[in-house]
Z-matrix of the N, CA and C atoms (Angstrom, degrees):
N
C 1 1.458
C 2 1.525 1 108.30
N 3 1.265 2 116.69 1 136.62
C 4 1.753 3 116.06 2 179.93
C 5 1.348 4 83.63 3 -101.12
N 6 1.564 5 98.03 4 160.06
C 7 1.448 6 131.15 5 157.48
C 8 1.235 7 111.51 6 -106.77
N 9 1.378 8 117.73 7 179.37
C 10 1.672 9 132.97 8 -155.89
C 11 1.157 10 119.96 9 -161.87
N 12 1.960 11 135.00 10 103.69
C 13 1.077 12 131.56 11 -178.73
C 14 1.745 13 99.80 12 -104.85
N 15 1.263 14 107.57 13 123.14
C 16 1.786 15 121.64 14 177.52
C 17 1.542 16 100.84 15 -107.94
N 18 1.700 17 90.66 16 148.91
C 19 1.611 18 92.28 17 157.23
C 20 1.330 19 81.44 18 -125.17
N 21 1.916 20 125.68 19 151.47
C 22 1.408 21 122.50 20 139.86
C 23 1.358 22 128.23 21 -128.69
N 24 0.744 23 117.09 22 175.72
C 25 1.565 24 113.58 23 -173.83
C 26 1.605 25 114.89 24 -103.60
N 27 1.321 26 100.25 25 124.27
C 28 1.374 27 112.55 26 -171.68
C 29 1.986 28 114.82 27 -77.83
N 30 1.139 29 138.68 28 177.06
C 31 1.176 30 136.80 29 -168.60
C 32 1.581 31 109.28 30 -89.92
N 33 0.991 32 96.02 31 7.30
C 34 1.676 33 105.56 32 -164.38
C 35 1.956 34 94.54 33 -112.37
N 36 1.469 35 114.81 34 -14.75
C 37 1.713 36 109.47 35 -166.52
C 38 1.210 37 121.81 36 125.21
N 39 1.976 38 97.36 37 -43.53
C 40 1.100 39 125.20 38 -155.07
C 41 1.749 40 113.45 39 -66.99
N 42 1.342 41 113.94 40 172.89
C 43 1.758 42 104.57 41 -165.09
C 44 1.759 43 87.25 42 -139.92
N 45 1.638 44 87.02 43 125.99
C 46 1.835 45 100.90 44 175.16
C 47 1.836 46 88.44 45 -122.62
N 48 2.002 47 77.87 46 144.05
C 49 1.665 48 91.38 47 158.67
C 50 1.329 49 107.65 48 -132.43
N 51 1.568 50 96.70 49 153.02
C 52 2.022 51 99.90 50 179.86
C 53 1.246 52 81.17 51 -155.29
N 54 1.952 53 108.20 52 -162.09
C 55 1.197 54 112.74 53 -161.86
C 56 1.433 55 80.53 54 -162.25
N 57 1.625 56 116.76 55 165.59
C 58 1.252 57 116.07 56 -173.87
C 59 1.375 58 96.50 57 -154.77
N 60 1.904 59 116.36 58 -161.31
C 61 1.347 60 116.03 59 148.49
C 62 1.579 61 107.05 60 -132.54
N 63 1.532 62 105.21 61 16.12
C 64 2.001 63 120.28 62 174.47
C 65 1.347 64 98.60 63 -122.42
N 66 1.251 65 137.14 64 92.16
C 67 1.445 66 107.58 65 170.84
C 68 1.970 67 117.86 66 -66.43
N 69 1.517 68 98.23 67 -27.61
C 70 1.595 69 105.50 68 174.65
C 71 1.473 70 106.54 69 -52.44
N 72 1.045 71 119.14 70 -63.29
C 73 1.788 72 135.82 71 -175.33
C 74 1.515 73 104.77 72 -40.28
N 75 1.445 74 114.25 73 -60.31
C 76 1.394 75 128.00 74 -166.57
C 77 1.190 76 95.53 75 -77.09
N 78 1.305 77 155.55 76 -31.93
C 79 1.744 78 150.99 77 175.45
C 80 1.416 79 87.34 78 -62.03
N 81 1.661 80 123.80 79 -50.88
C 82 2.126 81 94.35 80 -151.59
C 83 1.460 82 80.45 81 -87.62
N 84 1.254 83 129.16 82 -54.95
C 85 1.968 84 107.75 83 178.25
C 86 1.345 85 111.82 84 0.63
N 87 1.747 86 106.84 85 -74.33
C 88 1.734 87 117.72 86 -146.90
C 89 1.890 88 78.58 87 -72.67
N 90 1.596 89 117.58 88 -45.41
C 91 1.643 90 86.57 89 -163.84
C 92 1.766 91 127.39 90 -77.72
N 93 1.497 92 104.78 91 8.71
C 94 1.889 93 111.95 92 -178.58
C 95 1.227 94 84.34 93 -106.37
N 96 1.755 95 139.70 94 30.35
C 97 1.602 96 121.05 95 146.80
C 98 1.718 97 86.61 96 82.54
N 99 1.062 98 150.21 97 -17.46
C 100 1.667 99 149.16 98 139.63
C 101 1.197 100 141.20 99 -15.69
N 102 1.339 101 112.67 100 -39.00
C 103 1.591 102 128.45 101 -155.94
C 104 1.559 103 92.85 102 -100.81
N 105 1.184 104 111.02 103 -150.60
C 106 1.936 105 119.84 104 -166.67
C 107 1.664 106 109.88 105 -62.26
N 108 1.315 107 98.38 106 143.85
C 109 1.580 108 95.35 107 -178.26
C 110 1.332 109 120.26 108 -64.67
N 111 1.486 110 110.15 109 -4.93
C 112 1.600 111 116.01 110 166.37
C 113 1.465 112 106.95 111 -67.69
N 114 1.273 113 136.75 112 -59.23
C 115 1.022 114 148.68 113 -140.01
C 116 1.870 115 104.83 114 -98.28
N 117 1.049 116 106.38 115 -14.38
C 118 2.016 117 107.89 116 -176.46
C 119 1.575 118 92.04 117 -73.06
N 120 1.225 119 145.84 118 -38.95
C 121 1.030 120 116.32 119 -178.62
C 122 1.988 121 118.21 120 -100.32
N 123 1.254 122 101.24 121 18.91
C 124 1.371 123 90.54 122 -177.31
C 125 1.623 124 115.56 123 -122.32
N 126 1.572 125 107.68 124 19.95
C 127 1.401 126 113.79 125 169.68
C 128 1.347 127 142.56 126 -61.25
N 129 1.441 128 113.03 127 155.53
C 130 0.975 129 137.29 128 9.73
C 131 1.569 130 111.32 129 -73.98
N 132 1.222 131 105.17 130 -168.40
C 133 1.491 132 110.16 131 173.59
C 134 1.797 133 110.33 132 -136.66
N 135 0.823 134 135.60 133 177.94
C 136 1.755 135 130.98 134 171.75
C 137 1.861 136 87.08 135 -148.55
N 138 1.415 137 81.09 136 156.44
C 139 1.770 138 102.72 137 -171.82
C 140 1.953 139 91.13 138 -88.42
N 141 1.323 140 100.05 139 141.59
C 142 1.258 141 106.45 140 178.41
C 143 1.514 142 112.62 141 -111.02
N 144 1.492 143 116.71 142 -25.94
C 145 1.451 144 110.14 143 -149.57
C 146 1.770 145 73.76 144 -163.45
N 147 1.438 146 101.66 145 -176.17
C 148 1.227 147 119.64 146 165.48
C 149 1.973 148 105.05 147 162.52
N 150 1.350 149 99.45 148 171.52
C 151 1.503 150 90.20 149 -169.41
C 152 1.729 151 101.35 150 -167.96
N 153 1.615 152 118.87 151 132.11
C 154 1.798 153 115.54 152 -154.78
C 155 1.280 154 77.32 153 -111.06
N 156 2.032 155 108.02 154 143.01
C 157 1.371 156 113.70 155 -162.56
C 158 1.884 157 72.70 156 -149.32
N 159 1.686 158 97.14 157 152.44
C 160 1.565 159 94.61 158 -160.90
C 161 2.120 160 113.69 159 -94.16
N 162 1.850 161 101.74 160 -2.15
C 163 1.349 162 105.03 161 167.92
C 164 1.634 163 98.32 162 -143.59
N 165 1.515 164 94.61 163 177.93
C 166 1.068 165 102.53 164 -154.52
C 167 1.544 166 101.93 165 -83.86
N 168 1.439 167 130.80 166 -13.88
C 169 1.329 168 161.84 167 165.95
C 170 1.694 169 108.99 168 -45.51
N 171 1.314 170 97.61 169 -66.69
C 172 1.581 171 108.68 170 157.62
C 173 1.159 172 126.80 171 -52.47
N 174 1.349 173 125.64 172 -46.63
C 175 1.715 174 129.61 173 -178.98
C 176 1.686 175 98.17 174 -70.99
N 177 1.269 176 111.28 175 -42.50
C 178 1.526 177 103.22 176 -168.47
C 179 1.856 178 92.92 177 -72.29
N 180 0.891 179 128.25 178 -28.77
C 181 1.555 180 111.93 179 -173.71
C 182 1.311 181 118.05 180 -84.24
N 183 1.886 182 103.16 181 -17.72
C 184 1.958 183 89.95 182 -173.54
C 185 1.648 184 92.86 183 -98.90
N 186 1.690 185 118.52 184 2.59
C 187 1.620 186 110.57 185 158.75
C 188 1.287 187 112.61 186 -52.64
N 189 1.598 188 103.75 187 -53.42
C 190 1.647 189 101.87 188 178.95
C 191 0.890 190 121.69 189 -53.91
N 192 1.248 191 136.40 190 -68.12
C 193 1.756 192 153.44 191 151.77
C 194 1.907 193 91.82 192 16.32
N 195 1.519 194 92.76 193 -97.43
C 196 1.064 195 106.16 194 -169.12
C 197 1.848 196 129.66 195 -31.61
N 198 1.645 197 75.87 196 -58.81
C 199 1.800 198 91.91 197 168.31
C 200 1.561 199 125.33 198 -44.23
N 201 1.205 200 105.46 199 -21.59
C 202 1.811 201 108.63 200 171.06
C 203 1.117 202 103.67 201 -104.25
N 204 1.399 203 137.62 202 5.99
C 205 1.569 204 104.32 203 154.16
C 206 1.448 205 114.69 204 -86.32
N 207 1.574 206 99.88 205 177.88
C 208 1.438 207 119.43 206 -161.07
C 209 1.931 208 88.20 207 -75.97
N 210 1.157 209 115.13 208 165.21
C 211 1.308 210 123.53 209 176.14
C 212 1.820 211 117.74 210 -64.12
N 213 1.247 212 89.46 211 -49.41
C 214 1.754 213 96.73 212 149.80
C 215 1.508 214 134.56 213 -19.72
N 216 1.448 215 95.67 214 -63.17
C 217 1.269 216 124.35 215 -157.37
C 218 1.626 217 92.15 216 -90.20
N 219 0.893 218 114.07 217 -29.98
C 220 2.095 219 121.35 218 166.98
C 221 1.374 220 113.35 219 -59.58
N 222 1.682 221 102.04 220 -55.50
C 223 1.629 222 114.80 221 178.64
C 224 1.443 223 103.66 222 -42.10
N 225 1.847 224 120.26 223 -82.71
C 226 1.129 225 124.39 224 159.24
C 227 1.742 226 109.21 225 13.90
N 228 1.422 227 93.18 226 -100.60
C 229 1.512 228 117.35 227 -169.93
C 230 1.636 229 106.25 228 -37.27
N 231 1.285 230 116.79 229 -40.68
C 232 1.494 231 105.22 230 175.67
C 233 1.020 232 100.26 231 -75.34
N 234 1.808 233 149.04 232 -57.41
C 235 1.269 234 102.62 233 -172.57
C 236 1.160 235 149.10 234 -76.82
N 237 1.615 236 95.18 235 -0.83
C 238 1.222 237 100.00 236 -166.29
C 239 2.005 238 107.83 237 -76.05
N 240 1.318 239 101.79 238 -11.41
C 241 1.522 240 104.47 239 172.44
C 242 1.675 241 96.96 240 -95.36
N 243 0.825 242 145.74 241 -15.24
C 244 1.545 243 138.03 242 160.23
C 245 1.234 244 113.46 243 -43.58
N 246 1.229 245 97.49 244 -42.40
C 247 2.242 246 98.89 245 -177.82
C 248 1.452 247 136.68 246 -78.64
C-alpha cells in the first residue's frame, strides 16, 4: 500500500498538508466541506504538490516535516516538483 503527503491550496491562498492512502478521495472530501476541519471552510481546494512514501510512519513524519516550514519554503517545494 503507498502512502501520500499533499499540500493544497485552499480558496482563501491558504496552504494545507495531510497525508492519505486516496489522494483522489481525500481532494473531493476536503472539497464537499468533509476533509480537515481546517479545510471545510476554505473550499474548494486544488492539489498542489504531493509525494508517495512507502509506510504510513513515513507519510505521517514528512507531514510533519513539511508542516514546519515557513510557507515560502512550501511554495519552493511545489515548484520545484512542478518542473
Amino acid at each position: 500500500m503507498a502512502y501520500f503527503v499533499y499540500i493544497v491550496e485552499c480558496k482563501d491562498k491558504t496552504l494545507y498538508t495531510g497525508w492519505t492512502i486516496d489522494i483522489e478521495e481525500r481532494i473531493a472530501k476536503h472539497n464537499e466541506g468533509k476533509g480537515a476541519k481546517y479545510t471545510r471552510g476554505r473550499h474548494p481546494v486544488v492539489l498542489r504538490y504531493f509525494e508517495e512514501l512507502p509506510t504510513k510512519a513515513k507519510a505521517m513524519q514528512r507531514e510533519w516535516e513539511i508542516k514546519q516550514l515557513s510557507r515560502g519554503k512550501k511554495l519552493e517545494l511545489i515548484d520545484r516538483k512542478a518542473r
